[in-house]
Z-matrix of the N, CA and C atoms (Angstrom, degrees):
N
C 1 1.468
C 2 1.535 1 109.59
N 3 1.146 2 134.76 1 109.47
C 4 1.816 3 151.81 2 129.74
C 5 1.788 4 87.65 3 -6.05
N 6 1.613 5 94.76 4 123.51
C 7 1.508 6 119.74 5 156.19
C 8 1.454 7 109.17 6 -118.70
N 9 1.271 8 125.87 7 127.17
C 10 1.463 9 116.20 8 -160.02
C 11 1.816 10 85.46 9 -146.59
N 12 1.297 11 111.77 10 112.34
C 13 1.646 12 113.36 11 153.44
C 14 1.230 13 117.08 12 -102.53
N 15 1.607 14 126.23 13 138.52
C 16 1.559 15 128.93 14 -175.28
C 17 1.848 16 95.57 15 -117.40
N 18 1.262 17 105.49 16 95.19
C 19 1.684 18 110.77 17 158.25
C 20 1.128 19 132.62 18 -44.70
N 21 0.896 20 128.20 19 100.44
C 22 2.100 21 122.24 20 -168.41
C 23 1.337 22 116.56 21 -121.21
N 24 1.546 23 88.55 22 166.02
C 25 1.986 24 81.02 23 161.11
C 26 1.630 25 97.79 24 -132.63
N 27 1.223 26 118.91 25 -170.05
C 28 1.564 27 132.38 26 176.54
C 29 1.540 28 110.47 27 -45.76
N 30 1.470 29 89.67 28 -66.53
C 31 1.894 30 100.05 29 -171.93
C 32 0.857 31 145.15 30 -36.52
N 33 1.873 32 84.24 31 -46.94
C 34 1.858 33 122.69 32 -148.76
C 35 1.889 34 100.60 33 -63.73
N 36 1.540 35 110.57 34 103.82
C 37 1.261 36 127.66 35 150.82
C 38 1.753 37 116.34 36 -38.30
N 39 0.861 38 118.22 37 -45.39
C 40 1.519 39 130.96 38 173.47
C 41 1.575 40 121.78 39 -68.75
N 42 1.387 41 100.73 40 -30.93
C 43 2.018 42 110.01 41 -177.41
C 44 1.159 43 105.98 42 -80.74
N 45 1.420 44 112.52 43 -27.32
C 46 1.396 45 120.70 44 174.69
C 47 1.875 46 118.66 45 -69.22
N 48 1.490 47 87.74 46 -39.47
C 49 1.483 48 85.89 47 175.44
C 50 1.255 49 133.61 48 -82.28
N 51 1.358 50 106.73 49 -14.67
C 52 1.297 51 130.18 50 156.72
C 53 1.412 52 135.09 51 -62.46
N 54 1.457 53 109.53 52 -43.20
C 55 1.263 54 138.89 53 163.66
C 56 1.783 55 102.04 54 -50.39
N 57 1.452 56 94.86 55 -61.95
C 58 1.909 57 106.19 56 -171.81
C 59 1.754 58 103.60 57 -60.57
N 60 1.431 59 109.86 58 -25.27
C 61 1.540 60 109.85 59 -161.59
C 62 2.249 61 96.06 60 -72.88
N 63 1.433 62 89.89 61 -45.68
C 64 1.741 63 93.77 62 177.91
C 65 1.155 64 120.92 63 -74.52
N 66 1.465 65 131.80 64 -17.73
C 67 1.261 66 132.88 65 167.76
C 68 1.483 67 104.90 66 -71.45
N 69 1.511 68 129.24 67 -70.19
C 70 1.207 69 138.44 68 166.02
C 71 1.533 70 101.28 69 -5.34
N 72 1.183 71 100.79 70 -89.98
C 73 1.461 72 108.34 71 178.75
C 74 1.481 73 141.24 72 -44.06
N 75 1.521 74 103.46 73 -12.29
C 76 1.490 75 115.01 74 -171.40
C 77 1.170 76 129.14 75 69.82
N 78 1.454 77 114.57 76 41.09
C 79 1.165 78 139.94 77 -159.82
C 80 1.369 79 127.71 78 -116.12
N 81 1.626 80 139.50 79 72.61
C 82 0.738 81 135.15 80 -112.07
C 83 1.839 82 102.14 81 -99.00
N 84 1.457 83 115.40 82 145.04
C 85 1.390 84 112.19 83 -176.08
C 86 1.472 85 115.53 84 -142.57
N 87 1.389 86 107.86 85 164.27
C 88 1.664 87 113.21 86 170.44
C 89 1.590 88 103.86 87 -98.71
N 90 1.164 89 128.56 88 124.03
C 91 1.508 90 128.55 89 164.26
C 92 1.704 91 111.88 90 -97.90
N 93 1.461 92 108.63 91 118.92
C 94 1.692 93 124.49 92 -177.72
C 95 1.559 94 97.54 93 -111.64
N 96 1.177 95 110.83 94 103.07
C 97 1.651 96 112.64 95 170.43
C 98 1.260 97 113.22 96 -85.15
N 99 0.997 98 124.66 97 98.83
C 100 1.692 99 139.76 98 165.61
C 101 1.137 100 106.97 99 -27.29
N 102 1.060 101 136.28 100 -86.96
C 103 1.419 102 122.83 101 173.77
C 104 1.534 103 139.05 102 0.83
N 105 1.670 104 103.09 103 -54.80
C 106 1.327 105 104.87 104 -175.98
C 107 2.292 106 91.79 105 -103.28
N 108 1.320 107 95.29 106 20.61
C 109 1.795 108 94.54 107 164.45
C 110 1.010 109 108.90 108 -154.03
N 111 1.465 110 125.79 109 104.06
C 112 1.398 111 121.74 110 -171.23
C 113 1.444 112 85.71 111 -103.35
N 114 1.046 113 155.96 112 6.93
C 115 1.480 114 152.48 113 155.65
C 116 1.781 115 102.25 114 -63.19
N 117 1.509 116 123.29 115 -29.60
C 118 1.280 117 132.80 116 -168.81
C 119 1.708 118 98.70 117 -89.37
N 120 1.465 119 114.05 118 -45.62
C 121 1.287 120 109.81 119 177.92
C 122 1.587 121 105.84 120 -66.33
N 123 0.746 122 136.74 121 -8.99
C 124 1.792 123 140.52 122 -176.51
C 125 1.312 124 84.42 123 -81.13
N 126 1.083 125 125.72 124 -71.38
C 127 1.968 126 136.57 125 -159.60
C 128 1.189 127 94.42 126 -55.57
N 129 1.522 128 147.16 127 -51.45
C 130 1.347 129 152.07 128 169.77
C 131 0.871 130 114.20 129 -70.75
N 132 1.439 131 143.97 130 8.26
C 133 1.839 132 146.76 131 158.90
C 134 1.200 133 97.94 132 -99.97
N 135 1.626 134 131.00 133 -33.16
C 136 1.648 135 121.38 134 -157.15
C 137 1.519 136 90.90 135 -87.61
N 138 1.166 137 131.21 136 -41.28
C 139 1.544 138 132.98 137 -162.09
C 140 1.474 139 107.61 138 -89.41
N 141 1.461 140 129.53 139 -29.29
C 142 1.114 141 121.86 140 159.67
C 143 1.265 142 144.77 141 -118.38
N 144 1.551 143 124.10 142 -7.78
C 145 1.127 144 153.15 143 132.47
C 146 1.622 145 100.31 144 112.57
N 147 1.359 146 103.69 145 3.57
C 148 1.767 147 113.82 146 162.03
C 149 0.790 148 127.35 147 -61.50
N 150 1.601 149 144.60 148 160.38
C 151 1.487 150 131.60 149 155.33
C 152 1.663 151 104.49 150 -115.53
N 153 1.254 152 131.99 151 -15.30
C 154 0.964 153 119.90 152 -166.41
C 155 1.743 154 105.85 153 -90.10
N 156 1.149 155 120.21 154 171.07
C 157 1.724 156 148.50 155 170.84
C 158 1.323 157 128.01 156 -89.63
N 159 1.285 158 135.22 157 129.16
C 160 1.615 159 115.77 158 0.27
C 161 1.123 160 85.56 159 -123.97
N 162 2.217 161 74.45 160 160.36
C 163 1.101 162 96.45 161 -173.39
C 164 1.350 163 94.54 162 -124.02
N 165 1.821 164 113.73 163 179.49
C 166 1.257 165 93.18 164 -154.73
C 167 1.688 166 90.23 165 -152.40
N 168 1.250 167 99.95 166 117.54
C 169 1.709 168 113.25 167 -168.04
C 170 1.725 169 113.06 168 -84.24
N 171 1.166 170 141.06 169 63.22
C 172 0.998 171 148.41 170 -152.08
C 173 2.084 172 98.00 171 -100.95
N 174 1.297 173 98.29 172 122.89
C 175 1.476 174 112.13 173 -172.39
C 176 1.905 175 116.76 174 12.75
N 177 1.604 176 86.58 175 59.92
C 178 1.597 177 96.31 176 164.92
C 179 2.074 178 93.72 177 80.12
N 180 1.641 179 128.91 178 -2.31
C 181 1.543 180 107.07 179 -169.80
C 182 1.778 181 75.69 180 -111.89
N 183 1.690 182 97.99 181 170.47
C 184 1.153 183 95.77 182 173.76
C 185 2.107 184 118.11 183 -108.55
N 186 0.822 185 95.74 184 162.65
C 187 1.826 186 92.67 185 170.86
C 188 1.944 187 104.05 186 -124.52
N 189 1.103 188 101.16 187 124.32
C 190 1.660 189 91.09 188 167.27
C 191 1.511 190 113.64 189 -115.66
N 192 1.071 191 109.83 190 146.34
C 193 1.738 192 134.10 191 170.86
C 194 2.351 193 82.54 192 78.54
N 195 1.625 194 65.01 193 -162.98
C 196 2.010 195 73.66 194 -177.45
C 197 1.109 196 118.93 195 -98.48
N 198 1.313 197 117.04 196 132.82
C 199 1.404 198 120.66 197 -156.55
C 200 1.132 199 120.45 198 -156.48
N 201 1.295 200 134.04 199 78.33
C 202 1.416 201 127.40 200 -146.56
C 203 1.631 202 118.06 201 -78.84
N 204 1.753 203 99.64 202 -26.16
C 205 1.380 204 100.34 203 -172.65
C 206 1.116 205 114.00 204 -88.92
N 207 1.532 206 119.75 205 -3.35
C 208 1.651 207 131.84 206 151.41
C 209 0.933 208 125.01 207 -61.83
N 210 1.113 209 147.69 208 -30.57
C 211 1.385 210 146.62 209 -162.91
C 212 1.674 211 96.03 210 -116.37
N 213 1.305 212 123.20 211 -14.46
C 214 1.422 213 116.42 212 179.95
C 215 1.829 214 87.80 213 -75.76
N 216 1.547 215 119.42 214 -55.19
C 217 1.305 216 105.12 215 178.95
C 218 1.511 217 127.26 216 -59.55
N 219 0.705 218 84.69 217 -38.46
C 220 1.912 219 83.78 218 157.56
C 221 1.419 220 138.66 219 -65.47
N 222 1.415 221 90.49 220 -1.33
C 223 2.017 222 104.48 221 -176.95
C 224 1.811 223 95.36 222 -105.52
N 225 1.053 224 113.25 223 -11.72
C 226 1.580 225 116.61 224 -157.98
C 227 1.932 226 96.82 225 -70.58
């Protein structure tokens, strides 16, 4: 079984599409909005050294920004 967390914030035009890209698909996920965990945005700066959203924790690899054909390789 695929463990997939999508890091977000409120705004992010992109988390959303990302969000819509794994639902679409039937793809099941945890959503952690940074925002209301900046202890989570720390955990997502130390492991990837990004600050921006989303990002997308797919069985321990990471995906940054939205990217669909990334995270499809990462489901394989």
């Amino acid at each position: 079984m695929n463990e997939i967390t999508v890091y977000t914030t409120t705004t992010c035009p992109f988390c959303v599409m990302t969000k819509n890209f794994l639902s679409e698909n039937n793809i099941p996920f945890k959503e952690i909005n940074v925002e209301h965990s900046p202890e989570m945005m720390k955990y997502v700066v130390s492991q990837t050294g990004q600050m921006g959203v989303p990002q997308t924790e797919v069985n321990g690899s990471w995906v940054i920004g939205f990217d669909p054909e990334r995270i499809k390789e990462e489901l394989k």
